[in-house]
Residue frames relative to the residue before (quaternion, step in Angstrom):
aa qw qx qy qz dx dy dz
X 1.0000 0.0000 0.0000 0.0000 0.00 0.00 0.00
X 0.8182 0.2193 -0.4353 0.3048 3.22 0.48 -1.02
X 0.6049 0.6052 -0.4275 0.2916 3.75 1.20 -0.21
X 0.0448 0.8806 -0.1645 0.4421 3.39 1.57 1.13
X 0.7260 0.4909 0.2290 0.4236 1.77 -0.03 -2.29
X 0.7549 0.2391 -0.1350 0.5956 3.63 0.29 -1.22
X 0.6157 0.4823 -0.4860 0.3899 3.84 0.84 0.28
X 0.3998 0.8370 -0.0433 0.3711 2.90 1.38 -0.69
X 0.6628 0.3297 0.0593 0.6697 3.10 1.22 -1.98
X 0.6199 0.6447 -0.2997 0.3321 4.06 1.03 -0.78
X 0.6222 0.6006 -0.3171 0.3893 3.21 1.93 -1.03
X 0.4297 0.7041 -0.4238 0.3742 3.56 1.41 -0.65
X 0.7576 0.4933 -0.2194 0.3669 3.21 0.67 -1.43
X 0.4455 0.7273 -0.2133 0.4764 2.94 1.51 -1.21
X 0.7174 0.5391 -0.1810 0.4025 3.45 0.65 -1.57
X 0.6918 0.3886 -0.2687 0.5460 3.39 0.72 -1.74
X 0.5392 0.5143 -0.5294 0.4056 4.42 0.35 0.07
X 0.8022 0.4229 -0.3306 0.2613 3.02 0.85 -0.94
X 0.6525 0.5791 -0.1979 0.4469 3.07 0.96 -1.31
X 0.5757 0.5767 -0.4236 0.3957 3.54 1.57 0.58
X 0.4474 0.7519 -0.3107 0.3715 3.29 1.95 -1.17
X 0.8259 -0.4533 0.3188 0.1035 3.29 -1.30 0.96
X 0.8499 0.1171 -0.0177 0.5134 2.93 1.21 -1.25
X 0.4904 0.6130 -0.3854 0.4850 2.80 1.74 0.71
X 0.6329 0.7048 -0.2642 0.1816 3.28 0.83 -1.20
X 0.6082 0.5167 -0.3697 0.4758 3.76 1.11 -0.83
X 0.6981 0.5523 -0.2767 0.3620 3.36 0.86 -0.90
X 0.6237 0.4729 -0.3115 0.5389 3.66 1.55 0.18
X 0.4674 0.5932 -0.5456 0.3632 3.56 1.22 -0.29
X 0.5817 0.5215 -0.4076 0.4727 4.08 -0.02 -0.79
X 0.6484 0.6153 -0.2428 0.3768 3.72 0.22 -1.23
X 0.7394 0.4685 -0.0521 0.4807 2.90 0.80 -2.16
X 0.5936 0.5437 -0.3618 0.4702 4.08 1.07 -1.10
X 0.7009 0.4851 -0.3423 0.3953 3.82 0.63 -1.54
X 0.7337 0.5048 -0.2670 0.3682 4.07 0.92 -1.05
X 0.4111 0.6678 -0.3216 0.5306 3.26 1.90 -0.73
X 0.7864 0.3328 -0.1247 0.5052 3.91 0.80 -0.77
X 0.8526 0.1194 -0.2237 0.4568 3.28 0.27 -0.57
X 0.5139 0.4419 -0.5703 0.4641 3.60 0.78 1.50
X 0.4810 0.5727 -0.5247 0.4066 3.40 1.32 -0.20
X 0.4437 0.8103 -0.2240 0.3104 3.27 1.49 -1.08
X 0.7635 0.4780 -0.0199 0.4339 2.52 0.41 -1.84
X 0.6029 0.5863 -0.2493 0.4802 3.85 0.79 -1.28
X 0.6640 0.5508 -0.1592 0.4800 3.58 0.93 -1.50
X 0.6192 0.5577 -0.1445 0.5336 3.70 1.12 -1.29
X 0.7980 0.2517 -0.1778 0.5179 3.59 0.63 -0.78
X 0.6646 0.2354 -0.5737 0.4168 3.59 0.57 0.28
X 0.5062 0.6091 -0.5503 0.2644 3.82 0.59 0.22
X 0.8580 0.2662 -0.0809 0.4317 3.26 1.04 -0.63
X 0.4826 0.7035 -0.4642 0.2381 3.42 1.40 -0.02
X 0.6128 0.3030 -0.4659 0.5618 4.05 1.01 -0.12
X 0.4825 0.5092 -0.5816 0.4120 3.62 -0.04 0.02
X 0.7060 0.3618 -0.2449 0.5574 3.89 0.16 -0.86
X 0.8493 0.2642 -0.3603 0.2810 3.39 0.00 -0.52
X 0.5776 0.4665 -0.5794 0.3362 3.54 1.49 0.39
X 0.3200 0.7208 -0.4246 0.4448 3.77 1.70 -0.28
X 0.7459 0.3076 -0.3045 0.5063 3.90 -0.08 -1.46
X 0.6343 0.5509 -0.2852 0.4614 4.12 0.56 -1.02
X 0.0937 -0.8920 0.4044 0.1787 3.68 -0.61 1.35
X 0.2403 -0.8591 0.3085 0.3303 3.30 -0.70 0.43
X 0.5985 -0.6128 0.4832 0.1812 3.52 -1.52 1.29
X 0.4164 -0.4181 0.6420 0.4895 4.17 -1.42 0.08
X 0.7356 -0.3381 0.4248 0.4052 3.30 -2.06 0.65
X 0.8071 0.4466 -0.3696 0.1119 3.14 -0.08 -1.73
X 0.6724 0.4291 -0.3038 0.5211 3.46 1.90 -0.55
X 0.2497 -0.8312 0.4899 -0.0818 3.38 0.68 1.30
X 0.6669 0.5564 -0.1322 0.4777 3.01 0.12 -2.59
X 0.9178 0.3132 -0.1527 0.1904 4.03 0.31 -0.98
X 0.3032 0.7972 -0.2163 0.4752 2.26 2.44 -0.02
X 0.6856 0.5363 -0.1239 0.4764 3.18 0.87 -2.13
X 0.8568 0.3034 -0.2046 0.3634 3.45 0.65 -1.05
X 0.2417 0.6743 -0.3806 0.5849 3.51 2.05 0.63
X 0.7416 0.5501 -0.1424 0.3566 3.15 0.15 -1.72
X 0.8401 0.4485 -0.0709 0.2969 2.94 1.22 -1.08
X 0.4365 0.5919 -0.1338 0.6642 2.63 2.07 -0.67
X 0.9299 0.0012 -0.1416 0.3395 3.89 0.55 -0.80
X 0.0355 0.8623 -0.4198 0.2808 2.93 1.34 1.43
X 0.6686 0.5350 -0.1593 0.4913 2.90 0.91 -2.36
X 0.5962 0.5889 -0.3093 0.4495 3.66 0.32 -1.25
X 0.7402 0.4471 -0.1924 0.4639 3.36 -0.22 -1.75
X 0.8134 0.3015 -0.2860 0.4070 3.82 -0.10 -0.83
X 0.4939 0.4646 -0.4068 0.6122 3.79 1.48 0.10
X 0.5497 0.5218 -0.4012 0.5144 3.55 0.24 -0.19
X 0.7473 0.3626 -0.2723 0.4858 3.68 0.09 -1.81
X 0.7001 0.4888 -0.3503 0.3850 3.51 0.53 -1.21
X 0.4207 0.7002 -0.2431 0.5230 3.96 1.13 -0.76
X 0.8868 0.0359 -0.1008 0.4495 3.50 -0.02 -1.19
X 0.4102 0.5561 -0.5478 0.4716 3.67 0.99 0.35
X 0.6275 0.5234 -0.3105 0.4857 3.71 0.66 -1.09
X 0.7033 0.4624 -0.3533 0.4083 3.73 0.35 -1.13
X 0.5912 0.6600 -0.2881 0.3632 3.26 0.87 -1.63
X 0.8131 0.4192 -0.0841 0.3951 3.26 0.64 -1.38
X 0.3987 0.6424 -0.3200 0.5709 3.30 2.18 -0.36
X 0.7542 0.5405 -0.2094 0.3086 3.49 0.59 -1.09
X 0.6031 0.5364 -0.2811 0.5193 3.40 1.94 -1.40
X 0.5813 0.6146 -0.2936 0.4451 3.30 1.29 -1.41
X 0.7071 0.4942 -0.3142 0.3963 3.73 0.45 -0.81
X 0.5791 0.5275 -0.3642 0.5038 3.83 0.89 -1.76
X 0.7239 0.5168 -0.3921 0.2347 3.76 0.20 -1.40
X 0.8476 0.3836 -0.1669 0.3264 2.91 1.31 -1.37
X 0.0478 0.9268 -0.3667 -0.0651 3.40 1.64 0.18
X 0.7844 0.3454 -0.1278 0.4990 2.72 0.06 -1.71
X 0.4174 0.5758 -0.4668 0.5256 4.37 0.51 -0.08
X 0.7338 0.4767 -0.1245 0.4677 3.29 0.31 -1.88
X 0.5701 0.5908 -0.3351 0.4622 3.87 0.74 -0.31
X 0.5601 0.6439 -0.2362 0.4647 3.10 0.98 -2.48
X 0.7358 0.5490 -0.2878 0.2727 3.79 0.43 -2.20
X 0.7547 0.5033 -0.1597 0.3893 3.04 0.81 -1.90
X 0.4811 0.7444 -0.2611 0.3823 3.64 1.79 -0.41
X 0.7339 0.4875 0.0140 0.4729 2.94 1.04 -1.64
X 0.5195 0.6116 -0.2441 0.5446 3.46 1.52 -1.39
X 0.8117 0.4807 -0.1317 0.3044 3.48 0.56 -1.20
X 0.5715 0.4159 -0.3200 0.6309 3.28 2.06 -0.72
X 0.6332 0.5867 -0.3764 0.3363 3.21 0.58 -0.23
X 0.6743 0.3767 -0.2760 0.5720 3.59 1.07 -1.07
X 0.7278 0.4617 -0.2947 0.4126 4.18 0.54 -0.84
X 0.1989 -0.7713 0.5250 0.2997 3.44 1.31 -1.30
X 0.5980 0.4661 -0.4260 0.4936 3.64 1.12 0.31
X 0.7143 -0.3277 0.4396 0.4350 3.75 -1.62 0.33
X 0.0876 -0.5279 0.7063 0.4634 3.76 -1.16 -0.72
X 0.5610 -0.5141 0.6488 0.0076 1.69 -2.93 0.97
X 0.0404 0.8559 -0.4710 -0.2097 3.17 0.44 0.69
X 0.7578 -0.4424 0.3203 0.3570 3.90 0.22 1.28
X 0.6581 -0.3053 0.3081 0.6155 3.90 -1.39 -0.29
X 0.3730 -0.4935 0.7645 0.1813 3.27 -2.29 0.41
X 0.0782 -0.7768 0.6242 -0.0297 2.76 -1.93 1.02
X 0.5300 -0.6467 0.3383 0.4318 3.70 -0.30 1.05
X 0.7607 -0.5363 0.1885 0.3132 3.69 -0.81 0.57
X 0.5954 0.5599 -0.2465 0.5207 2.94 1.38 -1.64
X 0.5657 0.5648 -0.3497 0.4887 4.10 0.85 -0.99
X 0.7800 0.3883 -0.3029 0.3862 3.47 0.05 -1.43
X 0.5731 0.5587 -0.3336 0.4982 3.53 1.05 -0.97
X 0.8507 0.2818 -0.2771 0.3466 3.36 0.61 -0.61
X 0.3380 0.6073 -0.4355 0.5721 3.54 1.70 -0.34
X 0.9397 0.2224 -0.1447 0.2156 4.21 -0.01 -0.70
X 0.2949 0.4116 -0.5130 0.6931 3.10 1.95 1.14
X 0.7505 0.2465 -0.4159 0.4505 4.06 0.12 0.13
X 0.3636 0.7258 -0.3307 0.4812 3.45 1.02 0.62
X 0.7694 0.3784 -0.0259 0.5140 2.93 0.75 -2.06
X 0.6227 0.5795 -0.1822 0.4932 3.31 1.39 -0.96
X 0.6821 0.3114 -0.3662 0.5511 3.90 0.70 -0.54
X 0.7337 0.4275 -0.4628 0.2546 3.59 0.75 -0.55
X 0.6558 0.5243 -0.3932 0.3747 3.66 1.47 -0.18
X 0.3441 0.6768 -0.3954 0.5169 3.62 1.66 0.13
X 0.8978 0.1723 -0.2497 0.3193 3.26 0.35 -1.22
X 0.3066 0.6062 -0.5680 0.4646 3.24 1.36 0.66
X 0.8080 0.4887 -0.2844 0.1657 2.74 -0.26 -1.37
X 0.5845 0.5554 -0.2117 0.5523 3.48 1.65 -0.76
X 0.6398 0.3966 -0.3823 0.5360 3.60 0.76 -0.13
X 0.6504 0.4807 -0.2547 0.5301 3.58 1.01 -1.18
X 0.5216 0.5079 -0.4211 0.5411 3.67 0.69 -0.02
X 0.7484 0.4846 -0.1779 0.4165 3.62 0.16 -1.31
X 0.6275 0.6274 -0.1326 0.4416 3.45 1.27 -0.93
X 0.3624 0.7567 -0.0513 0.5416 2.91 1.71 -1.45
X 0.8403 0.2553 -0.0667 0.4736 3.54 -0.39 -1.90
X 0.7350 0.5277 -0.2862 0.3152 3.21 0.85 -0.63
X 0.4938 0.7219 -0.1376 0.4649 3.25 2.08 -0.74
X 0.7080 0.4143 -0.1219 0.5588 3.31 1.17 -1.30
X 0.5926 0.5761 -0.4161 0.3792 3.90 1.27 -0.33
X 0.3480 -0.8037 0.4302 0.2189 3.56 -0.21 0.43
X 0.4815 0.5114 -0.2407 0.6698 3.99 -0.02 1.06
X 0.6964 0.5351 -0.1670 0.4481 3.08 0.06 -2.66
X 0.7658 0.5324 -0.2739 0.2346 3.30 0.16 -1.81
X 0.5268 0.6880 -0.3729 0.3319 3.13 1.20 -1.08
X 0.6154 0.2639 -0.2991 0.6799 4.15 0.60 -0.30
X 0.5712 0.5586 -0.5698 0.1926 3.86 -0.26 0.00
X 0.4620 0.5159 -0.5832 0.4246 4.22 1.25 -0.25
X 0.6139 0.4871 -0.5257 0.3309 3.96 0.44 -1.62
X 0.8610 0.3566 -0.2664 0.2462 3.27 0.12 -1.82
X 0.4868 0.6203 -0.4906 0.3709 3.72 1.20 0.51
X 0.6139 0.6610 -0.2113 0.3761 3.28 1.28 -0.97
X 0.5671 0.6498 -0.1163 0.4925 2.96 1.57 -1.02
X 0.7179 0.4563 -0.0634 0.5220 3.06 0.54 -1.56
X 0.7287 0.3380 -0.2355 0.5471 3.65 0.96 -0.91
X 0.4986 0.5857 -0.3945 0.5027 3.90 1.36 0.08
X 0.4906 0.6880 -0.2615 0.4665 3.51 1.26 -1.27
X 0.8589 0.2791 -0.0562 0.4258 3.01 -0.48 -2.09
X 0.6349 0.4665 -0.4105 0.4592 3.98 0.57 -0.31
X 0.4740 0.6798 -0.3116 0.4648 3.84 1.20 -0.41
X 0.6758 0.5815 -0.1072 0.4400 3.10 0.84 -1.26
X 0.6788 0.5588 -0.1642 0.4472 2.84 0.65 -1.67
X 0.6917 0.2915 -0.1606 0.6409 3.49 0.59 -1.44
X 0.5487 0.5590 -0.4830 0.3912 4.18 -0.18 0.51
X 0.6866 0.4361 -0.2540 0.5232 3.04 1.48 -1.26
X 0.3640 0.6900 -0.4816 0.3993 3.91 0.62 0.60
X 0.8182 0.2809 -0.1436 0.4806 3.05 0.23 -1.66
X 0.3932 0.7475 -0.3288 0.4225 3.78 1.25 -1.08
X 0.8495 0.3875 -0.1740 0.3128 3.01 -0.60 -1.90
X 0.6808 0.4430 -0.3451 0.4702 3.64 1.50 -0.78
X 0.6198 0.4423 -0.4134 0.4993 3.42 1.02 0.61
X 0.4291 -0.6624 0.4443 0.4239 3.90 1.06 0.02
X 0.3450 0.6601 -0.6166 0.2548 3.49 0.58 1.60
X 0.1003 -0.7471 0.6420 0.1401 3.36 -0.63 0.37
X 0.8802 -0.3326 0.0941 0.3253 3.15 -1.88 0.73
X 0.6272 0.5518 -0.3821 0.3952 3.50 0.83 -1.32
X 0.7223 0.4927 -0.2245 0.4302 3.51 0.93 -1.38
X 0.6616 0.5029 -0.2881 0.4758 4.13 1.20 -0.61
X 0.5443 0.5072 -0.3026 0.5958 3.73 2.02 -0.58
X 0.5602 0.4701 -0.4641 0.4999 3.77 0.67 -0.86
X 0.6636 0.6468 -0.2778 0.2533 3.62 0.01 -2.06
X 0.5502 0.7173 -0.0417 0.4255 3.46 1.54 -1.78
X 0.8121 0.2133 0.0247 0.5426 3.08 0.86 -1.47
X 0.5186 0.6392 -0.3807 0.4213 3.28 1.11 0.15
X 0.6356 0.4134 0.1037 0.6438 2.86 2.02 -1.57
X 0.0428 -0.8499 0.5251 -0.0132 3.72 1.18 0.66
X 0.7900 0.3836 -0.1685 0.4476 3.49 -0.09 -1.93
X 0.6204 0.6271 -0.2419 0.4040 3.34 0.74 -1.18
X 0.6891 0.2083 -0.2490 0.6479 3.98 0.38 -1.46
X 0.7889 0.2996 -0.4570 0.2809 4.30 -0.13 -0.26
X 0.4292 0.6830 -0.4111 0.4245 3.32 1.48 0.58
X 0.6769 0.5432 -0.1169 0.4828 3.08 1.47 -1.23
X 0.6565 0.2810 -0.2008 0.6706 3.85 1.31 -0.58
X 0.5727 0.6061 -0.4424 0.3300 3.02 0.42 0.86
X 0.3675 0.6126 -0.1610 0.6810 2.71 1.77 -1.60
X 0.8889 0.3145 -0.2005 0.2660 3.36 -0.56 -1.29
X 0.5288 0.4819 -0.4507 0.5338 3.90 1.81 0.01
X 0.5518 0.5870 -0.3021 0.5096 3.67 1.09 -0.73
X 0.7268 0.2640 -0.2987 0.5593 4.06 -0.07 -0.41
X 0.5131 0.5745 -0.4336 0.4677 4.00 0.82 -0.31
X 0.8172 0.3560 -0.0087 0.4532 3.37 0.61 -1.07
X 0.4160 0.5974 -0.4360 0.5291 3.25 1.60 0.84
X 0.3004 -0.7611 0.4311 0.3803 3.63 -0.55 0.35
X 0.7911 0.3462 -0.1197 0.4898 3.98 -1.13 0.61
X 0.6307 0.2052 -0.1665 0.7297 3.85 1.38 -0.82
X 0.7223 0.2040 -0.4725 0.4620 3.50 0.41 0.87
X 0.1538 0.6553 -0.4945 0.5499 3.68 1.14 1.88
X 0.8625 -0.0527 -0.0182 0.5030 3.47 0.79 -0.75
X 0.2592 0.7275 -0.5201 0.3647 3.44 1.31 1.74
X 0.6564 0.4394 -0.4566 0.4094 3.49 0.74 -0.24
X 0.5056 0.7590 -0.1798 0.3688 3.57 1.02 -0.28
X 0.6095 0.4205 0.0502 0.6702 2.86 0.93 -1.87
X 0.6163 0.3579 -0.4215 0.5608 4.09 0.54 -0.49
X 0.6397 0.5774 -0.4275 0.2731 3.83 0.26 -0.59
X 0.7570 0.4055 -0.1634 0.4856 3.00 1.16 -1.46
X 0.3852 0.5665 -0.4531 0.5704 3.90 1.16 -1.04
X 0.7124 0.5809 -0.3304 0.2144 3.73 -0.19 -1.37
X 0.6429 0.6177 -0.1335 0.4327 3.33 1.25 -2.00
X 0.6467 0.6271 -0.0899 0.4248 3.09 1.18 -1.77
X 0.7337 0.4415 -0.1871 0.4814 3.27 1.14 -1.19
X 0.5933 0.6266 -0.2528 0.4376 3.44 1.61 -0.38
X 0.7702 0.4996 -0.1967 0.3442 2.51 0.93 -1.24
X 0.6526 0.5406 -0.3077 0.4326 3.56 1.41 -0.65
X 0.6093 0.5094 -0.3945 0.4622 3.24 1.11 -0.63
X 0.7541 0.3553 -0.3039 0.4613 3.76 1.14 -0.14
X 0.4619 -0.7988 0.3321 0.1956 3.33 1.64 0.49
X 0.2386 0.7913 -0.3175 0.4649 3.22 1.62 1.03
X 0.4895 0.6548 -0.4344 0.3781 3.88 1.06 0.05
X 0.7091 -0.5858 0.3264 0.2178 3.33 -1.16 0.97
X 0.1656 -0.8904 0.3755 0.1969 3.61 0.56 0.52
């Protein structure tokens, strides 16, 4: 599992080779303008509020238990501000991603002739009215199933004790859901929709939370997370594609 895991994470790297290649590069300049803005965003957004949340996420004790406060505090400080700092970054990974969709499609297009050397296939056809409707229930199960984890997450955050494991399982959860996110690139140009990019996921456990992991971690670098939404597109394609054993021979 965990050597997975670090394959997983390798496609990033994978990603940033590609998205250097010749004929790849113009197709990242759009991609590259939209993250250039809404992480400056982002950066700006989180010091306005990052002690505001963390005296909110930090509980607070009568005086007399001072002494246990301090040594609470201390103990989930670290945690807590990797967490906040984490999901401001994802959060903004996610706005950064919807905007750039269709760019991000173009990427994962190109990534793919490039690594197979064939046209795409984009899979079975479906009369418009179908496809249109096959991808608003797409879009729709995949904000459900956020939301139901991000609900649950939520409750678990606000238990006191409880909370104590709630940074891992954000990380997780935000490793998960950024996987996804970048699957549906290459996918969708084959007429996969969520059910099929959640199946794929889980087929590939160690592998896609190895890969959003990698990919919450380079978000949350400063300046080398300028050209992470990119680099996730292609890392992403790359990562499909082996698992479907589809590489130019």
């Amino acid at each position: 599992m965990i050597s997975q895991l670090f394959n997983g994470s390798g496609h990033i790297f994978t990603g940033l080779k590609l998205i250097s290649q010749p004929g790849i590069r113009r197709f990242v300049a759009v991609p590259l303008g939209i993250n250039v803005a809404l992480f400056g965003g982002a950066i700006y957004y989180l010091f306005s509020k990052f002690g505001q949340w963390m005296d909110r996420l930090i509980p607070d004790f009568p005086s007399w238990l001072g002494w246990l406060e301090s040594i609470i505090s201390w103990l989930l400080w670290p945690l807590f501000s990797i967490t906040v700092l984490l999901l401001v970054f994802y959060t903004f990974a996610l706005v950064a991603n919807l905007i750039a969709a269709p760019f991000n499609s173009l990427l994962a297009e190109k990534v793919e002739n490039l690594l197979t050397g064939k046209p795409l296939d984009t899979g079975p056809s479906y009369p418009t009215m179908e496809m249109i409707k096959r991808s608003i229930g797409s879009e729709l199960g995949k904000l459900l199933y956020f939301l139901k984890w991000w609900i649950l997450l939520v409750i678990i955050t606000l238990i006191p004790v409880v909370n104590f494991i709630s940074p891992v399982l954000w990380v997780v959860f935000g490793a998960w859901m950024l996987s996804l996110e970048y699957l549906d690139y290459p996918m969708a140009n084959h007429n996969k929709f969520f059910k099929d990019i959640n199946k794929q996921a889980m087929s590939t456990r160690s592998l896609s939370l190895g890969f959003g992991g990698g990919m919450m971690l380079f978000t949350s670098i400063p300046f080398l997370n300028l050209i992470a939404m990119p680099a996730g597109v292609a890392g992403a394609t790359s990562l499909w594609l082996k698992t479907q054993d589809n590489f130019r021979e």
